[in-house]
N, CA, C and O atoms as CSV, one atom per row, in Angstrom:
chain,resi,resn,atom,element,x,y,z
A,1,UNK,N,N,10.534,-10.769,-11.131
A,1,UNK,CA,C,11.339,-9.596,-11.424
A,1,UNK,C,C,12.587,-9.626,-10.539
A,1,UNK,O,O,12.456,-10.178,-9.446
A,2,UNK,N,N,13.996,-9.015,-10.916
A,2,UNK,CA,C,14.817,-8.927,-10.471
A,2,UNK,C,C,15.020,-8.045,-9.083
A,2,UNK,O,O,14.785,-6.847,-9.242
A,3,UNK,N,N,15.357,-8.381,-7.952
A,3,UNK,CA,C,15.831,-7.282,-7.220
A,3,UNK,C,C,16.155,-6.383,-7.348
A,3,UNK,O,O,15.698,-5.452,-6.684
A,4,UNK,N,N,17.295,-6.186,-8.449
A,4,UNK,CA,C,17.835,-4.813,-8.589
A,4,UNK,C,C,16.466,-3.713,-9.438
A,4,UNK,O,O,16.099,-2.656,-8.925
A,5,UNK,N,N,15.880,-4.258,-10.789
A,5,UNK,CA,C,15.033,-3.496,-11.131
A,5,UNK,C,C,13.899,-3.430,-10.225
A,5,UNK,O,O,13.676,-2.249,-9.959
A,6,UNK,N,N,13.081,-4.231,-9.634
A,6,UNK,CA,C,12.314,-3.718,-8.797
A,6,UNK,C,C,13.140,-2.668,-7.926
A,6,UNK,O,O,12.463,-1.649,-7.786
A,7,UNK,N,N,13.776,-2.622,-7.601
A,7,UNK,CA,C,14.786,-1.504,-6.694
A,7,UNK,C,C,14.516,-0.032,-7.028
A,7,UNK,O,O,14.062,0.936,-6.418
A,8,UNK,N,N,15.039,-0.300,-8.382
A,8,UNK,CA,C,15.043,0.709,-9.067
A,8,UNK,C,C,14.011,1.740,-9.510
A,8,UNK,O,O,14.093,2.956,-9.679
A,9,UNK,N,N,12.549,0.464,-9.706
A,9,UNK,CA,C,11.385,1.087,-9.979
A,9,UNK,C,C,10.446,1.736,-8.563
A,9,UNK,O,O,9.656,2.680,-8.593
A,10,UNK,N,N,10.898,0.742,-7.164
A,10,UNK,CA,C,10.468,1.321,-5.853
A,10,UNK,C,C,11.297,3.003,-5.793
A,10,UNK,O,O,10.747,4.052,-5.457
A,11,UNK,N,N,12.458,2.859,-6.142
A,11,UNK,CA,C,13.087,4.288,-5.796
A,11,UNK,C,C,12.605,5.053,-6.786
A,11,UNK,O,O,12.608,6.238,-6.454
A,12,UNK,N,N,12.146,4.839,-7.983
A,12,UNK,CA,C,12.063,5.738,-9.334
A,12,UNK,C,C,10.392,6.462,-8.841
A,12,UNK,O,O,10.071,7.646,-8.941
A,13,UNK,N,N,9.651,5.464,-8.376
A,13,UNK,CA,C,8.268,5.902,-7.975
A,13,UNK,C,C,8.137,6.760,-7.294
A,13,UNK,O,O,7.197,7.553,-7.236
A,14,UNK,N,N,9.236,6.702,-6.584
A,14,UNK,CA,C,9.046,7.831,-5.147
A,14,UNK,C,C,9.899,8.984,-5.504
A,14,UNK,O,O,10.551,9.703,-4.746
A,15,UNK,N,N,9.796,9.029,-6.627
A,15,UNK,CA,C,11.198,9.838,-7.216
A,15,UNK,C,C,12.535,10.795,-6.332
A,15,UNK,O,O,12.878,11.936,-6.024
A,16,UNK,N,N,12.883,9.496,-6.242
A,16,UNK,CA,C,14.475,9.262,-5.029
A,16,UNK,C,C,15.549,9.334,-6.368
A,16,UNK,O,O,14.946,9.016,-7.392
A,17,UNK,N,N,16.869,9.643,-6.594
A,17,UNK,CA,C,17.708,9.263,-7.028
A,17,UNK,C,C,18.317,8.499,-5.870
A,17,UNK,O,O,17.976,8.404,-4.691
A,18,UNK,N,N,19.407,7.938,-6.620
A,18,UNK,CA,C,20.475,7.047,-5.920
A,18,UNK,C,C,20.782,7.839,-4.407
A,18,UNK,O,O,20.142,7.465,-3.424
A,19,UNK,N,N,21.507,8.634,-4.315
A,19,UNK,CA,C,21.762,9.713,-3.244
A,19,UNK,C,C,20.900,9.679,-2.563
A,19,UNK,O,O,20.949,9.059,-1.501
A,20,UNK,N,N,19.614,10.483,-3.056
A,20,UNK,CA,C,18.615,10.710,-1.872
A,20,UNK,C,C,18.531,9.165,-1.356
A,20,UNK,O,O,19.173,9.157,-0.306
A,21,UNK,N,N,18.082,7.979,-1.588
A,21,UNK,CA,C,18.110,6.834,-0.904
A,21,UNK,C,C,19.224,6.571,0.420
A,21,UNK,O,O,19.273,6.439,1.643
A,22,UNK,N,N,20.052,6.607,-0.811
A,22,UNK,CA,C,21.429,6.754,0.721
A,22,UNK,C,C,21.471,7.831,1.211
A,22,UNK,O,O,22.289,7.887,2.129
A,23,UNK,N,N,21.113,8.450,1.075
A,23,UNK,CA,C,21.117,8.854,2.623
A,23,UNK,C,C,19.936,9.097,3.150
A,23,UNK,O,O,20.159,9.674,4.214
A,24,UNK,N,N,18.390,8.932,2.937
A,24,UNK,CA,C,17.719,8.491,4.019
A,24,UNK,C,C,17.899,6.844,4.404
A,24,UNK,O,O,17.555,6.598,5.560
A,25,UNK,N,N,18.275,5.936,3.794
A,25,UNK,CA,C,18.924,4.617,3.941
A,25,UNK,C,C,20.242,4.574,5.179
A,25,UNK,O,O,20.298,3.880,6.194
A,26,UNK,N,N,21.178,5.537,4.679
A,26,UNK,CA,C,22.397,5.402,5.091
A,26,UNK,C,C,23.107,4.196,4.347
A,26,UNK,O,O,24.249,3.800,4.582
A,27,UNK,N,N,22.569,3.881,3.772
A,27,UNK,CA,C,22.928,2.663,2.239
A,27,UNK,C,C,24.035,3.491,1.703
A,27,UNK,O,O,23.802,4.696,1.792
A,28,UNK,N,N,25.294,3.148,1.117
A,28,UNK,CA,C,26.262,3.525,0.345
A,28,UNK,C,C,25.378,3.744,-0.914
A,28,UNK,O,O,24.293,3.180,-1.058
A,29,UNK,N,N,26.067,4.835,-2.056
A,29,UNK,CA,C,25.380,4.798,-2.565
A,29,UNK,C,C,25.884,3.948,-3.787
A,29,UNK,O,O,25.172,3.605,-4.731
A,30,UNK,N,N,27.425,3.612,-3.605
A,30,UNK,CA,C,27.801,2.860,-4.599
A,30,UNK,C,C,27.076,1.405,-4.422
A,30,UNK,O,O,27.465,0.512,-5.175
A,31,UNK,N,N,26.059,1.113,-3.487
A,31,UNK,CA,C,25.662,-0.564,-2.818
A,31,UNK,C,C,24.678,-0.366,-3.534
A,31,UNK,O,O,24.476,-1.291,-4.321
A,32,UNK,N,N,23.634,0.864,-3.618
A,32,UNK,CA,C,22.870,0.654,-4.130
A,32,UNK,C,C,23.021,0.892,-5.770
A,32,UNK,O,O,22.299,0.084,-6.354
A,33,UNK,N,N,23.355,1.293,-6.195
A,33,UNK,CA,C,24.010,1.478,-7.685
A,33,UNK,C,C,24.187,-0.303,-8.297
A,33,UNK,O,O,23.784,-0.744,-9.373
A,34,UNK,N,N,24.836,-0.962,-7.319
A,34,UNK,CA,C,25.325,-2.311,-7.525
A,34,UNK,C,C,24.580,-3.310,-7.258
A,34,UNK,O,O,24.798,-4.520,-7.308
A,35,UNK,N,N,23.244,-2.417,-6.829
A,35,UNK,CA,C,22.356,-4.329,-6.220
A,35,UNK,C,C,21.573,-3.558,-7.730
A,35,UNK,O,O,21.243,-4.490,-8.463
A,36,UNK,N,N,21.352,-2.747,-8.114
A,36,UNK,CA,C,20.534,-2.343,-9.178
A,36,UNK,C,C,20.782,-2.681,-10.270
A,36,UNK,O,O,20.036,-2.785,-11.244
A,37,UNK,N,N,21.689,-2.843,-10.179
A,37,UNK,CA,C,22.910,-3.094,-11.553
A,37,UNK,C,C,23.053,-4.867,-11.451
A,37,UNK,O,O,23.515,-5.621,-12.308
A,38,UNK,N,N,22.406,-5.261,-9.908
A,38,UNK,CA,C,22.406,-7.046,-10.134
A,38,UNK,C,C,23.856,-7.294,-10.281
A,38,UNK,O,O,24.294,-8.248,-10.925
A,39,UNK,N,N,24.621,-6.394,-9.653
A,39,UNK,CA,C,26.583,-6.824,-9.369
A,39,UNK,C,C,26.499,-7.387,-7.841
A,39,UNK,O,O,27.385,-8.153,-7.464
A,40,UNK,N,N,25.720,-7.114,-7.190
A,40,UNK,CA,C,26.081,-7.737,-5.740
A,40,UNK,C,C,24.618,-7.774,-5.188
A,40,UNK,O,O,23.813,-6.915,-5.546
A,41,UNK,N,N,24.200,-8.991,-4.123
A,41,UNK,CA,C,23.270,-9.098,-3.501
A,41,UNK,C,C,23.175,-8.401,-1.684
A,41,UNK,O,O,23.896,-8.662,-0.720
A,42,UNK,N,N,22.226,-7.656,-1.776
A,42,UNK,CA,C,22.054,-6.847,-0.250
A,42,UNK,C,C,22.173,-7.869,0.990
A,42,UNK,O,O,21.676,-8.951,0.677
A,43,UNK,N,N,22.733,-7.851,2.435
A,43,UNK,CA,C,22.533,-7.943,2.688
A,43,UNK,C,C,21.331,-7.746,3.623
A,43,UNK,O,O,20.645,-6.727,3.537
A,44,UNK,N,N,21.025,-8.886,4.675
A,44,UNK,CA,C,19.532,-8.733,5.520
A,44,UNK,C,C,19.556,-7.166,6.090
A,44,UNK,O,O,18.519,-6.506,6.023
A,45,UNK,N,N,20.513,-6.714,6.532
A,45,UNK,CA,C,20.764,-5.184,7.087
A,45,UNK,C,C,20.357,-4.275,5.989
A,45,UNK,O,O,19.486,-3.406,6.004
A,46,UNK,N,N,20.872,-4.511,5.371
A,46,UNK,CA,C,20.498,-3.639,3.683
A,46,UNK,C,C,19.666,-4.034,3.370
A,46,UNK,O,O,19.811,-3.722,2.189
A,47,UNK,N,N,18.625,-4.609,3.392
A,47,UNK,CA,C,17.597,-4.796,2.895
A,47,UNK,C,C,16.283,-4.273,3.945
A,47,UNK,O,O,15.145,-3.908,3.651
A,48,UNK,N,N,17.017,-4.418,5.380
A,48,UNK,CA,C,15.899,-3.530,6.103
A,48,UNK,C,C,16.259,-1.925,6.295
A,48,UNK,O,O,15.395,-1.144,6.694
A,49,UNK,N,N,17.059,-1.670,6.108
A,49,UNK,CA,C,17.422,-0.221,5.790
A,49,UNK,C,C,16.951,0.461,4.566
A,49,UNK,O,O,16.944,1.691,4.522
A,50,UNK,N,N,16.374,-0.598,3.110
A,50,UNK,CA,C,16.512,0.342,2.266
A,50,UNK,C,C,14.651,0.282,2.656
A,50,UNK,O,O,13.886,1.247,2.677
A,51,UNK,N,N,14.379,-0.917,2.880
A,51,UNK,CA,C,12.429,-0.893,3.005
A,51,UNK,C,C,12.283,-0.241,4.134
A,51,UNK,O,O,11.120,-0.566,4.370
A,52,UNK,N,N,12.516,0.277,4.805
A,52,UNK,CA,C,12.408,1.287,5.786
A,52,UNK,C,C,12.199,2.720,5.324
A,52,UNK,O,O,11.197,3.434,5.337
A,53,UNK,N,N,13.722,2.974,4.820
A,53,UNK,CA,C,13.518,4.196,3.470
A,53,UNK,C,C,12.519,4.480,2.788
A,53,UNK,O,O,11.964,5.579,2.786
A,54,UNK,N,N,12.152,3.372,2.051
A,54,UNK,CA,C,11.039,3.684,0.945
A,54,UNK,C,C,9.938,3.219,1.851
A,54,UNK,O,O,9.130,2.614,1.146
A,55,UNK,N,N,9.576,3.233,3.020
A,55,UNK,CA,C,8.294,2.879,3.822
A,55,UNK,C,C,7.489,1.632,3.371
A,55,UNK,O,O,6.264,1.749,3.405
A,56,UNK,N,N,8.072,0.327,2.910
A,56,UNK,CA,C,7.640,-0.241,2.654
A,56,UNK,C,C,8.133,-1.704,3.192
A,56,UNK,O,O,9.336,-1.802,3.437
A,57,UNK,N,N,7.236,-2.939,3.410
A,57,UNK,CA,C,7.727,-4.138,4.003
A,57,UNK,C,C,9.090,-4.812,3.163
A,57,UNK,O,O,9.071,-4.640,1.944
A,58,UNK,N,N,10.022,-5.408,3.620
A,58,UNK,CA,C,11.027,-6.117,3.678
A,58,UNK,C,C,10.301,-7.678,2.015
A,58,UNK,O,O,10.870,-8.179,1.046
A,59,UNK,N,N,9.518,-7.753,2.343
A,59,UNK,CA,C,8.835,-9.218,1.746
A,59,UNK,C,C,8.288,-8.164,-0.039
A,59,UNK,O,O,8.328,-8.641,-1.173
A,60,UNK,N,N,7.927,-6.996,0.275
A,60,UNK,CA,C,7.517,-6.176,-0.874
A,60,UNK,C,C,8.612,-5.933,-1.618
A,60,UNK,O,O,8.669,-5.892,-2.847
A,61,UNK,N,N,9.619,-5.748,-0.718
A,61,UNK,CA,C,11.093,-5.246,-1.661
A,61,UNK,C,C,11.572,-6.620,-2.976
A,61,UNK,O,O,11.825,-6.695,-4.179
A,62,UNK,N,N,11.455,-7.632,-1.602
A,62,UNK,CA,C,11.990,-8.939,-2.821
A,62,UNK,C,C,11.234,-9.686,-3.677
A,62,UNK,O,O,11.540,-10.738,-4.238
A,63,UNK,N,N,9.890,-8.853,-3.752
A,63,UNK,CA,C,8.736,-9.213,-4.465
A,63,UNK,C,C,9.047,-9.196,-5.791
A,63,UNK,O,O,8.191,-9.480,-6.629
């Protein structure tokens, strides 16, 4: 599965919109809009900021 849709379905579960993520992330919310959308890849910082957010491991996100 793609990064961005798994993304999408980790935030949809926890029922986060875009917003709420960023800002318990502090993730832009246009970054996350765009890794979801599979327009740009997160960096390692962004990627432990957003699995932090959603309380979940770093290795689960890119699962």
């Amino acid at each position: 599965m793609k990064l961005g849709i798994h993304l999408k379905q980790l935030r949809q579960n926890k029922n986060l919109s875009q917003n709420d993520l960023s800002i318990l992330s502090k993730v832009p919310q246009t970054t996350i809009s765009n890794i979801e959308r599979d327009i740009c890849s997160p960096t390692i910082d962004t990627l432990r900021k957003l699995s932090k957010a959603l309380n979940i491991k770093i290795s689960d996100l890119l699962e």
